[in-house]
C-alpha positions as a Markdown table, in Angstrom:
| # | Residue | x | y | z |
|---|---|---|---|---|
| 1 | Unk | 83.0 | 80.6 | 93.0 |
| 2 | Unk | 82.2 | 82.9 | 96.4 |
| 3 | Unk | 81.9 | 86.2 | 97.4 |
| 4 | Unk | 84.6 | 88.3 | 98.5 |
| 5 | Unk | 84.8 | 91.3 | 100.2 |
| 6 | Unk | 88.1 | 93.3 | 101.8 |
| 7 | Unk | 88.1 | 95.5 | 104.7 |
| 8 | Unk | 89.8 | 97.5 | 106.6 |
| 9 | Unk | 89.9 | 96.9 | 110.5 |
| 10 | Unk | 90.2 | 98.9 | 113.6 |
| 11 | Unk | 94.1 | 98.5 | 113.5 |
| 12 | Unk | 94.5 | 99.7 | 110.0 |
| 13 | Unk | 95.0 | 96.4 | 108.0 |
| 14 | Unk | 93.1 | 94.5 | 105.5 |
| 15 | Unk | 90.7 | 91.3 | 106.5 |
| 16 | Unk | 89.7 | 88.9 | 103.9 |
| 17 | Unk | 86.4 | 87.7 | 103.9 |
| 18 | Unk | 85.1 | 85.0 | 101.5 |
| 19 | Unk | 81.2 | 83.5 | 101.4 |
| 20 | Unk | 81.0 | 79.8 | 99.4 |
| 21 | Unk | 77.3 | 79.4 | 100.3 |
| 22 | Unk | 75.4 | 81.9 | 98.4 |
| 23 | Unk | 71.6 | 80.7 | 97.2 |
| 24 | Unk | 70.1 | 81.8 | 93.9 |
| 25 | Unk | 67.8 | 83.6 | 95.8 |
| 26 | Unk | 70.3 | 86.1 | 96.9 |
| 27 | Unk | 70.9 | 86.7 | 93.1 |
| 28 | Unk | 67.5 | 87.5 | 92.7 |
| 29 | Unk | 67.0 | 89.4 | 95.9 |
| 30 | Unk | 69.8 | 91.7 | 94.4 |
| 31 | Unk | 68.2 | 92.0 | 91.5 |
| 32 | Unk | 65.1 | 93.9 | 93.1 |
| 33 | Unk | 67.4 | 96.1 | 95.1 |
| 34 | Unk | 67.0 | 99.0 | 92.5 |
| 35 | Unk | 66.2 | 102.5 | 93.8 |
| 36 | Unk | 62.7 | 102.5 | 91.7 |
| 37 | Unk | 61.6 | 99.5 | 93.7 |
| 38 | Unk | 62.2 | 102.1 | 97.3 |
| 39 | Unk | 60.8 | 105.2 | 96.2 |
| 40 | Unk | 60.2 | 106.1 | 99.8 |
| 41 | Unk | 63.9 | 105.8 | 100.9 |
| 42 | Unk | 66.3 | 108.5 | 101.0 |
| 43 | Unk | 69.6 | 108.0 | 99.2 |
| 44 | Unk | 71.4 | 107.3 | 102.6 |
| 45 | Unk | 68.2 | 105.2 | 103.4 |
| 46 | Unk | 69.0 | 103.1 | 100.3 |
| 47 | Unk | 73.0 | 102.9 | 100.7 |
| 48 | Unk | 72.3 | 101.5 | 104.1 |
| 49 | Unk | 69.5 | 99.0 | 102.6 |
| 50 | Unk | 72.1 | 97.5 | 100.3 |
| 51 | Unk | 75.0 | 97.7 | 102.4 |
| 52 | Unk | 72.9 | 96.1 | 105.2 |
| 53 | Unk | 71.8 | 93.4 | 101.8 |
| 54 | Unk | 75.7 | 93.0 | 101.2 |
| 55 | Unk | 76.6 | 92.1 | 105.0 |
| 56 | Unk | 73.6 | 89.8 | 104.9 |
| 57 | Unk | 75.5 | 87.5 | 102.0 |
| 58 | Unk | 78.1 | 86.8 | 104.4 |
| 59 | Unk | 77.8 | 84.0 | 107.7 |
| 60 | Unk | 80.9 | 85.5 | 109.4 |
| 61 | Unk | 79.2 | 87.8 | 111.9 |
| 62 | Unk | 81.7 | 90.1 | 111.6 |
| 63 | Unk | 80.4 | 91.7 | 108.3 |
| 64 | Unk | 78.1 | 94.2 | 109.6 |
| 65 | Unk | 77.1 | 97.5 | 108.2 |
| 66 | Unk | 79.1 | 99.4 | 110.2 |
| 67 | Unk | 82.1 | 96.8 | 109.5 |
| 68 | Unk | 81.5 | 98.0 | 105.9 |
| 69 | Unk | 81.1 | 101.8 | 106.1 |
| 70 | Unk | 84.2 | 101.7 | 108.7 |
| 71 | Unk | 86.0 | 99.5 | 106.8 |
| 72 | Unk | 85.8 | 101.2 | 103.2 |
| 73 | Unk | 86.9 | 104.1 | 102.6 |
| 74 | Unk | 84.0 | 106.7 | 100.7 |
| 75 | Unk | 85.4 | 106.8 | 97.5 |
| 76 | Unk | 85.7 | 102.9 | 97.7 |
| 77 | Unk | 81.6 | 102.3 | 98.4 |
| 78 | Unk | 80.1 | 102.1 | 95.6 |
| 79 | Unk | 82.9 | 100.3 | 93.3 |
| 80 | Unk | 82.7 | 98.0 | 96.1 |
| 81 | Unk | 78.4 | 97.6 | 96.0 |
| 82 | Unk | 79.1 | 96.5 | 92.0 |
| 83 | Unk | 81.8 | 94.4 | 92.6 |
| 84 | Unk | 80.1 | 92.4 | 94.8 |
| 85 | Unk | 76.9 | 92.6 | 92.6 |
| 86 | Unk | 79.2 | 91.5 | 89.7 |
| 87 | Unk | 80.3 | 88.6 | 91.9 |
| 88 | Unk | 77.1 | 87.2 | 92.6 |
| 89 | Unk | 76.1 | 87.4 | 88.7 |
| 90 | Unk | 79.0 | 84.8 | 88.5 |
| 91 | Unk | 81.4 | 87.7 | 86.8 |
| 92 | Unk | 85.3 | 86.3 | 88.0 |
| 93 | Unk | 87.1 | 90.0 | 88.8 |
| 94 | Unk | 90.3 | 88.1 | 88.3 |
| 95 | Unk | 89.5 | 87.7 | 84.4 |
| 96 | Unk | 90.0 | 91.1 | 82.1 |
| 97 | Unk | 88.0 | 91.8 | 79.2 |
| 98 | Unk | 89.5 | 91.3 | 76.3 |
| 99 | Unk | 88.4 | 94.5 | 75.0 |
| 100 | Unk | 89.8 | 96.0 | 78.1 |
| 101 | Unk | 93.3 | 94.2 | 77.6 |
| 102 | Unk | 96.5 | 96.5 | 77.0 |
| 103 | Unk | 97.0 | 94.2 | 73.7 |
| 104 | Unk | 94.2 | 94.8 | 72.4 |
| 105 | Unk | 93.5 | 98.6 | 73.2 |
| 106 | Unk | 94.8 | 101.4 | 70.7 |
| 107 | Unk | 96.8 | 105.0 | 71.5 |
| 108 | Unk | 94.3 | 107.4 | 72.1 |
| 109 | Unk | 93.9 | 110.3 | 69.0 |
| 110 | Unk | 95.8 | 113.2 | 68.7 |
């Protein structure tokens, strides 16, 4: 299992990035990073506290904050924030839901 995380550079094309070596602890750090727990942060304040928590997960130095709000586009940022939550709660992106699998799901009502 690791953490992965795709970006776009300066010259336009995706970079992979991929973390093996997360503790426990980081699960649990995540955990507390809930807007109740920062009442005294602003929204921005907060997206930068858990972007800034997401570039820490990774050793390459080149996942920075500003790596990640230049290399995401604004719709992108907060699907991305969950993913990567979802990643370090050991959910596999790769796997779909059964519930959520064309098979399974029924034609919407007229």
């Amino acid at each position: 299992m690791a953490i992965r995380i795709k970006l776009r550079g300066k010259d336009g094309k995706f970079h992979f990035y991929e973390e093996k070596n997360v503790s426990a602890q980081k699960m649990l750090d995540m955990l507390d990073l809930n807007p109740i727990n920062y009442p005294e942060l602003s929204r921005r304040e907060f997206y930068e506290k858990q972007i800034d928590f997401i570039a820490s997960l990774f050793t390459d130095k080149r996942v920075t904050r500003q790596a990640i709000l230049n290399g995401l586009m604004a719709w992108e940022l907060d699907s991305t924030l969950e993913d990567i939550a979802g990643q370090l709660m050991g959910y596999d992106p790769k796997m779909t839901l059964e519930s959520e699998s064309p098979a399974t799901m029924s034609e919407p009502k007229s």
